[in-house]
N, C-alpha and C positions, 0 to 999 in steps of 0.2 A: 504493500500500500504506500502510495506518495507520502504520506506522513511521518509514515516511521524511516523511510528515509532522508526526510527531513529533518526528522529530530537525533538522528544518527550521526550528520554530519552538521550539526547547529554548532556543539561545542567550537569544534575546529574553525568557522567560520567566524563565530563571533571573536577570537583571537586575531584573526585579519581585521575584519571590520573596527575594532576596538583601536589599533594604530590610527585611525584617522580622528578627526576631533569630534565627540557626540557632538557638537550640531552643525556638523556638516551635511544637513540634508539633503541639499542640493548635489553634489556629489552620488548619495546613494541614486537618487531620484533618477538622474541621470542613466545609472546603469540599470534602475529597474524597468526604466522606459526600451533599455535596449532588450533583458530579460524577459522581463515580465511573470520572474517565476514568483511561486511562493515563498520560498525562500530571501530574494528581493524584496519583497513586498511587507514581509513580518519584518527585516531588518532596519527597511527605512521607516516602518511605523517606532519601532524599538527606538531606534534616533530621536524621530520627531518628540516620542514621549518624553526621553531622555533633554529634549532642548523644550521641552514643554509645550509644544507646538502641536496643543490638542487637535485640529481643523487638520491640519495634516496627517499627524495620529490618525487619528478617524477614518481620513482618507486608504491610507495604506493598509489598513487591516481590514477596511472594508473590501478592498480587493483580495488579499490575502484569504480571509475569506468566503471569497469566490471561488477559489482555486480547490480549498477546502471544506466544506462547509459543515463540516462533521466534527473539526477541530474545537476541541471544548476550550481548547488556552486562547483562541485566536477569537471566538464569539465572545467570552466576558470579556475580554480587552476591547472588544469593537464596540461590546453595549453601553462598559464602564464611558467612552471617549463619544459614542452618539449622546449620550445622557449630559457630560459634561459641558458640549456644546449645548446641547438643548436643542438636538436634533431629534423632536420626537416620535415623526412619522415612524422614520426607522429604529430609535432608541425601545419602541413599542413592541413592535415586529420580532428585532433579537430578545427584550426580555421573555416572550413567548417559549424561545429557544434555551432561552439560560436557561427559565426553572423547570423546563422537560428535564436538563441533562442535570438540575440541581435544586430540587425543590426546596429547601433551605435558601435559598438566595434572597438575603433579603432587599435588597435594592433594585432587584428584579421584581419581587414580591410589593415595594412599595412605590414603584412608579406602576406598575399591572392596578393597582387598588386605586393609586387617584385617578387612572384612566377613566377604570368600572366609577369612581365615585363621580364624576365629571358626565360620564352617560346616564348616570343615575341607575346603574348599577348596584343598588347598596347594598344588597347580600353577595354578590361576589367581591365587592370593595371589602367588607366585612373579614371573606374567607382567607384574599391577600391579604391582612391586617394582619389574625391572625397567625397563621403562618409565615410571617415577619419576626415574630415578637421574640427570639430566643437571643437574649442579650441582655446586660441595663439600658444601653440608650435604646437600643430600637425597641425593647419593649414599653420602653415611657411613651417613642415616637408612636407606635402601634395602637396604645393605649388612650394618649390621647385623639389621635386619629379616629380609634371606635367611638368616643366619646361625639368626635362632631359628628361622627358617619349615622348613629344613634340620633341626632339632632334635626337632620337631615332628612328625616323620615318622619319630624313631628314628635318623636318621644321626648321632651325635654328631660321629665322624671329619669326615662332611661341610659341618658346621657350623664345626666348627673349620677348614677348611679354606678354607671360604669368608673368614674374620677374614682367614685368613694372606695372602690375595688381596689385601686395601686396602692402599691409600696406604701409607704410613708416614709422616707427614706428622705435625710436630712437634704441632698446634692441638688433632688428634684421636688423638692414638695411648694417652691414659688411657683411652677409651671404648673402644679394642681391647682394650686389656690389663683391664681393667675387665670386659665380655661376654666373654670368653675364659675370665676366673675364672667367671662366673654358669655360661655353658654346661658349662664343663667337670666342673663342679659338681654339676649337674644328670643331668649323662652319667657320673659316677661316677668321673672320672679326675679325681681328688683331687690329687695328685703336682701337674698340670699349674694346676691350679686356685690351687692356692697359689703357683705361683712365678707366676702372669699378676696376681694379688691384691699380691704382695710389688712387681710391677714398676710396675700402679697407684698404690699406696698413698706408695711410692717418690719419685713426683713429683708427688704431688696430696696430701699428708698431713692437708689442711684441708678436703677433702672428703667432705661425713660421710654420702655413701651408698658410696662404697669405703671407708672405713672401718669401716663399720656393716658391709658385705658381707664383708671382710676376718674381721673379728673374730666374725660366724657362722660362717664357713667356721672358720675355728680351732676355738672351741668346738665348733662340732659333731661335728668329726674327735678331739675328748680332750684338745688340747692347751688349756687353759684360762690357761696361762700364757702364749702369744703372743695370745692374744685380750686378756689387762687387760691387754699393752704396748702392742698398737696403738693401741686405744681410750684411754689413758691419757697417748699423743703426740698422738693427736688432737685432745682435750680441750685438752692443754697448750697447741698452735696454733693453739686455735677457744676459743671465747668459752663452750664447754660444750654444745651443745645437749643439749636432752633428751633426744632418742632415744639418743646415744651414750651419756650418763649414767646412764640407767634402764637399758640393754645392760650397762653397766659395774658398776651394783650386783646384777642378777641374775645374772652371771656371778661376782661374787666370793663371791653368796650357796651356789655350787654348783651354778647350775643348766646345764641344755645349752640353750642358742640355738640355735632351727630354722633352717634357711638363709635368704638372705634371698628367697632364688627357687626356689620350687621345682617350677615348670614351665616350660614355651614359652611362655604365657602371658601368666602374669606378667612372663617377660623380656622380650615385645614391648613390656608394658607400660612395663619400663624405659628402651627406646629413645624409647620418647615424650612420659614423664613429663621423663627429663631435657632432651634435647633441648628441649622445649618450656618449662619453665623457664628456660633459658637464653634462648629468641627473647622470652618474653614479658616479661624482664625490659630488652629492649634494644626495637630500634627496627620490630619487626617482630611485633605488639603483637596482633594477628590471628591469624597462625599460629600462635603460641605459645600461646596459646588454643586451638584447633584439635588441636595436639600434646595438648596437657595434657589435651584434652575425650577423644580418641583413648586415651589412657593408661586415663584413668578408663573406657571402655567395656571395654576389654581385665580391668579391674583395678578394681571399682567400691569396694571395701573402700582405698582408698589418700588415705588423710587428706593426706598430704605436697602429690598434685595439688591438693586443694581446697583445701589454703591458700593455692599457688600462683595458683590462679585467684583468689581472695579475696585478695588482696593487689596481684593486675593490676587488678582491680578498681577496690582503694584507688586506687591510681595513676593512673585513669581518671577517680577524685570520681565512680564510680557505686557508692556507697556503698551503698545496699540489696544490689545484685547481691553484694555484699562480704561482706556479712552474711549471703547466700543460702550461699553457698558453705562461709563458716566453720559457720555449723550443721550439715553435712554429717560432721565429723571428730567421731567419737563420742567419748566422755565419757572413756572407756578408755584415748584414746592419751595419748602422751607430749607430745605437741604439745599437747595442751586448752587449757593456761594460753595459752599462745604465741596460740592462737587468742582466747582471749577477753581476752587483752589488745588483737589487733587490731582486735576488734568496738567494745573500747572508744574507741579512737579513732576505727573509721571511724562509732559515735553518737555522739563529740564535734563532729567534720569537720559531722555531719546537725544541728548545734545543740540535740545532746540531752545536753547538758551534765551534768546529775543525772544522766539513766539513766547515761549513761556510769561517772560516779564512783559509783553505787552498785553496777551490775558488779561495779566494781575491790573496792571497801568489803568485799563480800561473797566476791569471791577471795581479801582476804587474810584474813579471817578462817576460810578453809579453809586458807592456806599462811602463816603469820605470817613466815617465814622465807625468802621468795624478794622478793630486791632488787628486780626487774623490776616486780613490784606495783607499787610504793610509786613507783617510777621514775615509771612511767604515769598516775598517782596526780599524781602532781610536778606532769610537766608540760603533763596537761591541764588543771588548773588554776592553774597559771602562763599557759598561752595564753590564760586568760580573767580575769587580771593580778587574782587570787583569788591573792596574792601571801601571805597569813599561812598560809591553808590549806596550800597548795601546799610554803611554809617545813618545816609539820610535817611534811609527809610523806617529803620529801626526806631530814627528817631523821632519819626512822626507815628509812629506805634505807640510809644512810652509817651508822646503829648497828650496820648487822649485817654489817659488812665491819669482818673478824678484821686484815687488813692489805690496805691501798690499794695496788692496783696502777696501772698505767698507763690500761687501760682504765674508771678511777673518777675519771677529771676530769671528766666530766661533768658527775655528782653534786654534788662539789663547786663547781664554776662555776656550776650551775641555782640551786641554795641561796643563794649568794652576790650571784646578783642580785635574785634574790627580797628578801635582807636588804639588799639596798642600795636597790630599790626601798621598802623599810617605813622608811627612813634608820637601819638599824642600820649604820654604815658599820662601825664596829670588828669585828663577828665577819663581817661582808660582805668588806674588804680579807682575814680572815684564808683563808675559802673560797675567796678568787680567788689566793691565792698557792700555797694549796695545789696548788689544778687547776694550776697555772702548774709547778709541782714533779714533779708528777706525768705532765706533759706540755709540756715547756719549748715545743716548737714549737706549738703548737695557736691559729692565728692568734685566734680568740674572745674565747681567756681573755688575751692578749695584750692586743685592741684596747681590750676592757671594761676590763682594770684600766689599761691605758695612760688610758683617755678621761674614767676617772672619775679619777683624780689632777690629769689636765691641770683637769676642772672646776672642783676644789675649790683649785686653782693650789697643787699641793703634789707635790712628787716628778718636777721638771718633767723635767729632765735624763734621769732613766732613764724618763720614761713616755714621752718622745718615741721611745729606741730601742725601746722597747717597741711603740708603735705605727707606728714605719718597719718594724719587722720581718715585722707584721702584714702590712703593705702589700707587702712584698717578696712573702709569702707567696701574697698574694692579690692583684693588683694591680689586677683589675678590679673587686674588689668595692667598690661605692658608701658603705657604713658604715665601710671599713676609710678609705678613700681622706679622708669627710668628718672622721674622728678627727686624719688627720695634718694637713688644714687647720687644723681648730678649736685643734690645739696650738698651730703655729703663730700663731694670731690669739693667743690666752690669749698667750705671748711677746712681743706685741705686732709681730712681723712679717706686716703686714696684705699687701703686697704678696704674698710666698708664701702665704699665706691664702687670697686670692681666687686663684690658680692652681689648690689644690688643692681647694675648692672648689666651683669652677667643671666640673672634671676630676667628682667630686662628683652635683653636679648632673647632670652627662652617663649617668650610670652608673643614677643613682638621680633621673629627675627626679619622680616620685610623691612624695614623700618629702617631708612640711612642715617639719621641724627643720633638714634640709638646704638648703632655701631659702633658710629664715629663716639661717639661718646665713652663706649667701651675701650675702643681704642686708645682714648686718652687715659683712662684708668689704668690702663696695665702699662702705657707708659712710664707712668709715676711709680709705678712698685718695681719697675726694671725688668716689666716683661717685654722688650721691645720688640722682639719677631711677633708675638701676640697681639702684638700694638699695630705691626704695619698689616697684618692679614685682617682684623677688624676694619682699620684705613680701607685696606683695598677692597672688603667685602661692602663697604657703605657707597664705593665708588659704582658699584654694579648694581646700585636698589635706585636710581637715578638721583640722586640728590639735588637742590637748589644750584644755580649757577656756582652764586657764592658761595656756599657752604665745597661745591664741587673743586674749587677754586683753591681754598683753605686746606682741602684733605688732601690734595696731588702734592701740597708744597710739604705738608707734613711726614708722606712718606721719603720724601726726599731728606728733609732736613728732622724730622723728628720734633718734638717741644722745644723750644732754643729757648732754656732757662740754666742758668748757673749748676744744680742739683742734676739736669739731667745729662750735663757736659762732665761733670764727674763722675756721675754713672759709669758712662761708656766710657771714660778714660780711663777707671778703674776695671774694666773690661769684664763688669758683672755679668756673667753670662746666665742669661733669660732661659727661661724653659720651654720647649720645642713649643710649637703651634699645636693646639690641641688638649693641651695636657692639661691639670686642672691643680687649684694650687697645694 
């Protein structure tokens, strides 16, 4: 059979194929145009997976296949990649196929069910349900799923009923209390609905779709006064978003807020929009996609999924898909900026550096008055060390903040180095004491002002607790660890110097200021072959002009200080390269 000879000589092949770069696509593509085997076709999908290049994936195995079509590896990889597109004519068609050959399959089993529940299927959406549910997550997804699918049909009591059945189980029990308000909601028993919204809200305060849902259900029922208290704690806990904020001005303006759900529907949809937020933001990067894609069939008007998927995206550096996604969330919602501040970074990420900043240009001169602009503004062109530019804008960010709270050290640290970068050091230290004020632990603003006192050998005492601190905070980080060497050396205690370092270099060996710094370390204790291989190794991590400038002369001439001329005339002989002290 064609398979088993394909999977006979798969090993050997993928060792060839492997030499070339995973995302060289184009390459395989090319040869599978001239093959067109099976073999071709499962390899260049393997790539595309490999470069994340789902549309493509999808592509390839859908031929793959063809060729095959018996192949049980080659169908869940082709349904897993239809699904993740949200290609569902045929993502429907293979799941058909997956759970013949795997009837446990549950993402098989839960795209089959909102098919059936979308036909109004609801005893076969039911039977995919349950037959999903062998798991914690998918049995909460399943369960609550029963719960709308129950809904759906008119049973409210039966829906409710079904909640009362799960777990209770500390991880999940806001997502019962949470569905328990929508359904009940929805089925008119108001009473019930608000005390399951008071018992979500209760332990998830910063959660701004029970909160949002909380404070419709209020509003809509008259009371207009527990709706501006929630939404007005949640605000206070959360960093503002829009949707609660825009909630919160048309609620004080008089108006009633329609529920947030106001079918089976939509509530399927919320089992899968959150849920799949949740997987997509963690390690299971596929499903959560899949979820989110799910959500959006159920619920195609729901801007919140597409930024989710637009933002998995970012995550992924497949930055068009990112941009596909954000164009998606119309003009109208409250997310819009939120969205097109993402676009602007994921065409800063693409090296559309302009367009990006002109975006922004042209957002805030529709919103002169939202920080988040000017933020984005900041520090995309600080990442492109467009250090005056970036200065201004930061600093019409911090104009429009009436009083700095905790969450605006940022602001203040971005600006600060930016002016420490242009050598404004005087209004630079004053930014970095600020952020440090405003956020005493925040290891950054720690290391930075610790690292730049130690430079300039001023403030030595307090920048060293200043940057142990940093270090305590973060002790694996390589930039934190290199500031507490480099103090050290400025002190003149070269031997703790090269420990830290060294420690340094382990952490952060890419890193040319880091080397070179090493390299000075082991100068001073009379390692100087050690000294000029750290030299040479900082020259090939591409270092600054000047900085590149400084280390060629060094390996030439070494430190030209008194101490180290008696060094080498006392013909101390250093210990090989390599070797540890």
């Amino acid at each position: 059979m064609l398979r088993k000879a394909v999977w006979a000589t798969l090993g050997a092949v993928l060792i060839t194929f492997a030499a070339a770069p995973v995302a060289d696509v184009a390459w395989v593509e090319e040869r599978d145009t001239q093959t067109r085997s099976l073999l071709g076709s499962y390899l260049a999908g393997r790539l595309a997976r490999s470069a994340r290049d789902s549309d493509q994936a999808a592509k390839f195995y859908e031929n793959a296949l063809s060729k095959d079509p018996e192949n049980e590896l080659i169908l869940e990889r082709a349904f897993r990649l239809e699904a993740v597109t949200g290609n569902w004519s045929r993502a429907v068609r293979l799941a058909e196929d997956v759970i013949a050959d795997e009837p446990s399959h549950q993402i098989a089993r839960f795209l089959l069910a909102v098919q059936a529940f979308k036909n109004a299927n609801y005893k076969g959406a039911e039977a995919h349900f349950v037959a999903a549910s062998k798991g914690a997550l998918p049995e909460l997804t399943s369960n609550l799923s029963l719960a709308w699918t129950r809904l759906a049909q008119g049973d409210t009591n039966g829906a409710l009923e079904q909640l009362a059945k799960m777990k209770k189980a500390d991880w999940s029990l806001f997502y019962q209390h949470y569905h328990k308000g929508l359904i009940a909601d929805v089925g008119g028993k108001k009473k019930t609905a608000r005390s399951a919204f008071s018992d979500a809200f209760a332990s998830r305060p910063r959660t701004l779709r029970i909160a949002e849902a909380y404070a419709r259900h209020a509003s809509n029922a008259g009371n207009a006064k527990l709706a501006k208290q929630v939404l007005t704690k949640h605000i206070g806990k959360s960093n503002g978003h829009p949707i609660a904020v825009t909630l919160l001005k048309d609620i004080q303006a008089g108006k009633k807020a329609p529920l947030l759900v106001s079918n089976a529907q939509q509530g399927l949809a919320e089992v899968f929009y959150a849920i799949g937020d949740a997987l997509a933001g963690e390690d299971s990067t596929d499903v959560g996609l899949i979820y989110l894609r799910i959500a959006l069939s159920l619920k195609p008007d729901f801007p919140l999924a597409y930024l989710a998927i637009g933002e998995t995206y970012d995550r992924l550096d497949q930055f068009d898909a990112a941009i596909e996604a954000y164009k998606k969330v119309p003009e109208t919602s409250p997310i819009r900026k939120n969205v097109q501040i993402r676009k602007a970074y994921a065409l800063n990420s693409m090296e559309k550096v302009d367009e990006a900043k002109a975006l922004l240009v042209s957002l805030a001169e529709q919103s002169a008055d939202d920080v988040r602009i000017y933020d984005a503004l900041g520090s995309i062109l600080r990442s492109r060390q467009r250090y005056e530019e970036a200065e201004k804008y930061y600093g019409k960010a911090i104009g429009l903040i009436k009083k700095p709270k905790e969450r605006h050290w940022s602001l203040y640290y971005a600006r600060g180095v930016c002016r420490e970068q242009l050598k404004n050091w005087k209004n630079a230290e004053s930014d970095l004491k600020m952020a440090l004020k405003l956020n005493p632990n925040q290891p950054l603003v720690l290391n930075y002002l610790g690292y730049s006192w130690v430079d300039q050998g001023i403030n030595l005492k307090q920048a060293m607790n200043y940057i142990r601190k940093a270090v305590k905070l973060k002790p694996d980080d390589g930039y934190f660890v290199d500031s507490l060497g480099w103090a050290h050396y400025r002190l003149g205690d070269y031997k703790s110097a090269a420990k830290y370092l060294e420690r340094a270099v382990e952490l952060r060996p890419e890193d040319p200021v880091i080397n070179d710094h090493l390299g000075d370390a082991y100068w001073r204790v009379n390692r100087f072959l050690e000294a000029k291989y750290q030299w040479s190794q900082a020259l090939t991590l591409e270092p600054e002009p000047e900085d590149e400038k400084v280390i060629k002369q060094k390996l030439v001439d070494g430190l030209k200080d008194a101490a180290s001329k008696k060094a080498m005339a006392d013909k101390v002989t250093p210990l090989p390269s390599g070797s540890s002290n």
